[in-house]
C-alpha positions in Angstrom: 0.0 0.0 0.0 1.2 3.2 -1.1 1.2 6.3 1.9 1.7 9.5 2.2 5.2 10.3 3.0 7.6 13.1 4.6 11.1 13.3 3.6 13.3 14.5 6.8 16.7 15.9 5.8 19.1 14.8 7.9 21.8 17.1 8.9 22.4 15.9 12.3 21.5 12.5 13.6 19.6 13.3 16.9 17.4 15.9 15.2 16.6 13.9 12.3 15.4 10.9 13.9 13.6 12.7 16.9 11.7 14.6 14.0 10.7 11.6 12.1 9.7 9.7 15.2 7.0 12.3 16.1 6.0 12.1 12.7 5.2 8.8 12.3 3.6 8.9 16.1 1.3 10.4 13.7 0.6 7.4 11.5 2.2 9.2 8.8 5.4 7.7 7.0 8.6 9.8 7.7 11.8 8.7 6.0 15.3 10.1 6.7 17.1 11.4 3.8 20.9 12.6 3.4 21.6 15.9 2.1 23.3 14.9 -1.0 20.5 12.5 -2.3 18.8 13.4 -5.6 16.0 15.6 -6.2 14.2 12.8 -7.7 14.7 11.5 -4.2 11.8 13.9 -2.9 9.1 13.8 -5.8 6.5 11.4 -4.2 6.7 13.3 -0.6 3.8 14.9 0.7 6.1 17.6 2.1 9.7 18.1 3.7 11.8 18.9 7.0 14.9 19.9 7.0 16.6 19.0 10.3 19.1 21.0 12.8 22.5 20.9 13.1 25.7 21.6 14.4 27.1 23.4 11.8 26.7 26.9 11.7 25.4 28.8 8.0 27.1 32.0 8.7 30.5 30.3 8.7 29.7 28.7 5.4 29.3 25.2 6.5 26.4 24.2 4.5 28.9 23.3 1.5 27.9 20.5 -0.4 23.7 21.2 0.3 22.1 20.6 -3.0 18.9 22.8 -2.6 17.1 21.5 -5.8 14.6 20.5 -3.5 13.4 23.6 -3.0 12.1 24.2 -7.0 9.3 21.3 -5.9 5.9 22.3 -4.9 5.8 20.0 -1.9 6.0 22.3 1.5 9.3 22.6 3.2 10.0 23.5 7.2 13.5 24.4 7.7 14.1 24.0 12.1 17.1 25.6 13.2 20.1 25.3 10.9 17.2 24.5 8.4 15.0 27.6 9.1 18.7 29.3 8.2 19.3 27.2 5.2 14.8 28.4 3.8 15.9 32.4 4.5 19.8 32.3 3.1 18.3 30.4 -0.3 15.8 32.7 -0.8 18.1 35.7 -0.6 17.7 36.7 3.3 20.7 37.4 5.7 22.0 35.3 8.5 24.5 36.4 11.1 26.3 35.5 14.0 24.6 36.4 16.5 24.8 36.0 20.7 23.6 32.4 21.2 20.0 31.8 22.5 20.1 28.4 24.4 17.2 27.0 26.5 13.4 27.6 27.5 12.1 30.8 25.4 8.9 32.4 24.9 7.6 32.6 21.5 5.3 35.6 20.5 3.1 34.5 17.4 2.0 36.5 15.0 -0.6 36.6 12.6 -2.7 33.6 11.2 -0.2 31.2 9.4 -1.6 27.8 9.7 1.5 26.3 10.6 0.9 28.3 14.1 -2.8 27.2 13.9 -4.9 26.2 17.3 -1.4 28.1 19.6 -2.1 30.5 22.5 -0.5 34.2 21.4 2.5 33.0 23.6 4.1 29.3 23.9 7.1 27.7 25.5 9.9 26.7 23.0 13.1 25.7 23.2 16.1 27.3 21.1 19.9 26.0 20.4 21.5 28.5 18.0 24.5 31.0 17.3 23.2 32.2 13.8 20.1 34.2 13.2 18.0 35.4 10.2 18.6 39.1 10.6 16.8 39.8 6.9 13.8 38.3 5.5 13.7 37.3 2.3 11.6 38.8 -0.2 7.8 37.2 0.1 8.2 35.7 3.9 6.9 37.3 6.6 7.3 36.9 10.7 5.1 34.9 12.3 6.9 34.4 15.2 9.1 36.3 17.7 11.4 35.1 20.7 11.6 36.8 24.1 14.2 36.8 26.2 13.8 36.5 29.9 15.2 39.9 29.8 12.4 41.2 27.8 14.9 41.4 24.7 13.1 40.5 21.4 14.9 37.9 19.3 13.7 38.7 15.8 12.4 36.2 12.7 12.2 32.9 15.1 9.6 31.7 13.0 8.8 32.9 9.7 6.3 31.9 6.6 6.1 32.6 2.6 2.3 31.6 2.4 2.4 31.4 -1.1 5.5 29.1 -1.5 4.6 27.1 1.2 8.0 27.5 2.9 8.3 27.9 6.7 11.0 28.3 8.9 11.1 27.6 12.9 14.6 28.8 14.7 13.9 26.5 17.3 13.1 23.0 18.0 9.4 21.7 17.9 10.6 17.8 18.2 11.7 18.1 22.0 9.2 17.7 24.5 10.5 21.1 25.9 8.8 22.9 23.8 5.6 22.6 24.8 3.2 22.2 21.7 5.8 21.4 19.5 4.1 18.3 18.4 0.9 20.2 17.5 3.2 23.0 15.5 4.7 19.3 13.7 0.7 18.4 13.2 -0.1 21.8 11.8 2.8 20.8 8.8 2.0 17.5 8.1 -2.0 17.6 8.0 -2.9 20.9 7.9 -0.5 22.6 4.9 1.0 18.8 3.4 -2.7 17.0 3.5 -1.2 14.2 5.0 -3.7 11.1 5.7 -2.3 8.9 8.6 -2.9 5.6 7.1 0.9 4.6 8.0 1.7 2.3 11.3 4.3 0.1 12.2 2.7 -3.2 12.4 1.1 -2.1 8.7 4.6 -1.3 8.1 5.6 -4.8 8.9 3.3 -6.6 7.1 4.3 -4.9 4.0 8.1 -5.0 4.7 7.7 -8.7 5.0 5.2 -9.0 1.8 7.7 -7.1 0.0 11.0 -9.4 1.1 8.8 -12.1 -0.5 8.2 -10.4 -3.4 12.0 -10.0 -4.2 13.1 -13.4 -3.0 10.5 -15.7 -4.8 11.5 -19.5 -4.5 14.8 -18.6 -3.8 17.2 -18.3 -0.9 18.8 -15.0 0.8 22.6 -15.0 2.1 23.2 -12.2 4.6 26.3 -11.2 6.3 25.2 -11.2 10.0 27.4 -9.3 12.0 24.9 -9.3 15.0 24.6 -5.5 15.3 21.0 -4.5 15.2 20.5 -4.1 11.8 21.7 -7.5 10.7 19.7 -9.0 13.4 16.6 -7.2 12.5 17.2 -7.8 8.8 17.8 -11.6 9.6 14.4 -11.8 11.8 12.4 -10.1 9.2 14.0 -12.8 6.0 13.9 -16.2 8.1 9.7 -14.3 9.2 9.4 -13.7 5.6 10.8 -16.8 3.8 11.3 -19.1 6.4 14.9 -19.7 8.0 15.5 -23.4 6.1 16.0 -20.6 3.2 17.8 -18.3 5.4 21.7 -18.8 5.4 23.8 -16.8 7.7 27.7 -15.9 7.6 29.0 -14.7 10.9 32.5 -13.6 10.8 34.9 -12.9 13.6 37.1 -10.1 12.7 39.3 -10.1 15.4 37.8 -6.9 16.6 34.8 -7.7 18.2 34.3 -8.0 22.4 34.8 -10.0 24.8 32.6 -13.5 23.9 31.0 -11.5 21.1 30.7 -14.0 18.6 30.0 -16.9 21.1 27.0 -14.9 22.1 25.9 -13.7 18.6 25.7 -17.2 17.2 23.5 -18.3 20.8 21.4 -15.6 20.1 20.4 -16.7 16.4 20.5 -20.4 17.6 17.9 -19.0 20.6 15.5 -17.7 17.8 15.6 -20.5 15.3 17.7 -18.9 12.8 20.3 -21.6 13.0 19.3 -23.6 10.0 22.0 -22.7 7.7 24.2 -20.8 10.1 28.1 -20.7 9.3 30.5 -19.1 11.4 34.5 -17.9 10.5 36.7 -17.3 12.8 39.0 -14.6 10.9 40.8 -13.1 13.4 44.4 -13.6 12.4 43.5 -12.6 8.7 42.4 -9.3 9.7 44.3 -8.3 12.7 47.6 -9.6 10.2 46.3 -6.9 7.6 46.6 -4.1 10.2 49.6 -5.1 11.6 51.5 -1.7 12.0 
């Protein structure tokens, strides 16, 4: 079954996957992207997020973005480093600016459904040295921070209605800000018309249909290093298939911990993936090969 889909650019790990995990709390598909994939990459997505980041746009260390993206139609929210990445490609001005780190209070403004449902002032929390300083042409503020001070941080959200292109200069994925998750709502349903037909177990199901699919009468060989993925990748073929068409290749590189491989080749035999199980133990190949 085909669903609705948001494509989450990841420029940082923990921001990507903490945004795509709320997302998909939403029964809608989120999928993590890289920042140099494709443009063709994003066609069938209902709408796009570009993640945070550590690195900082004033200093120039967005080399290498590929903001093709951008000439879709789907909608695009930029958070953070993102929300930096929206105002520099459409010709606004980021700086440098003091750092703004922890529990803020956001002052909306105007009616942009992305801010849909808020009270005039909400709890979010902010991580960032650069600032958009200049709007570009067409966006407007529809948000602005306040320091405990009383200081006015300007453009920490902002909105070109018409392009469908937001901007939030702090995080809506962590629980600390407080409706962030109804802000994320607002931008999936609201202005991407996401339906949330998407769950895991459906997810499963079709994973496993699909594995099927592909491997037809035959039988899969898969490296098993007995890191998550491998496991989970194993579980969902021998589930799929069956594990008499399963066969497995453990191989001891001389790196791994203590008992490692003992306990990874108990662990498949535990869950009946032991059918066609091989095991090499390669230690003095590799550890002769980095010798020096």
């Amino acid at each position: 079954m085909d669903h609705d889909r948001i494509a989450v650019i990841d420029f940082g790990g923990q921001y990507a996957h903490l945004i795509a995990n709320k997302i998909r709390r939403m029964h809608v598909l989120a999928e993590i992207r890289q920042p140099e994939d494709p443009v063709s990459a994003y066609r069938d997505c209902k709408g796009i997020v570009i993640s945070g980041s550590a690195a900082l746009s004033s200093h120039g260390d967005d080399a290498g973005f590929d903001p093709a993206f951008l000439d879709l139609e789907s909608p695009v929210l930029g958070l953070c480093f993102g929300h930096q990445q929206i105002a520099r490609h459409y010709g606004g001005r980021i700086e440098h600016t003091q750092r703004e780190y922890g529990f803020t209070r956001l002052r909306v403004q105007g009616c942009s459904p992305l801010l849909q449902g808020l009270g005039p002032d909400e709890i979010v929390w902010m991580s960032h040295g650069d600032s958009v300083t200049e709007l570009p042409e067409g966006f407007e503020e529809i948000g602005t921070s306040i320091d405990a001070d009383g200081t006015p941080h300007r453009n920490a959200a902002i909105a070109n209605e018409r392009l469908r292109r937001y901007g939030f200069q702090f995080h809506p994925e962590v629980d600390d800000t407080e409706h962030g998750e109804a802000m994320l709502h607002n931008f999936v349903f609201r202005i991407c018309g996401c339906t949330p037909s998407w769950t895991m177990d459906r997810y499963l199901a079709e994973q496993l249909e699909c594995i099927r699919n592909t491997a037809g009468d035959k039988g899969v060989f898969l490296l098993a290093s007995g890191g998550v993925d491998s496991t989970v990748c194993a579980a969902l073929i021998g589930r799929a298939i069956g594990p008499e068409k399963l066969h497995l290749l453990h191989v001891d590189n001389g790196l791994m911990r203590k008992n490692e491989s003992r306990n990874v080749i108990a662990e498949f035999e535990r869950v009946d993936l032991d059918r066609n199980l091989h095991f090499v133990d390669a230690s003095d190949t590799f550890l002769r090969a980095l010798m020096g």
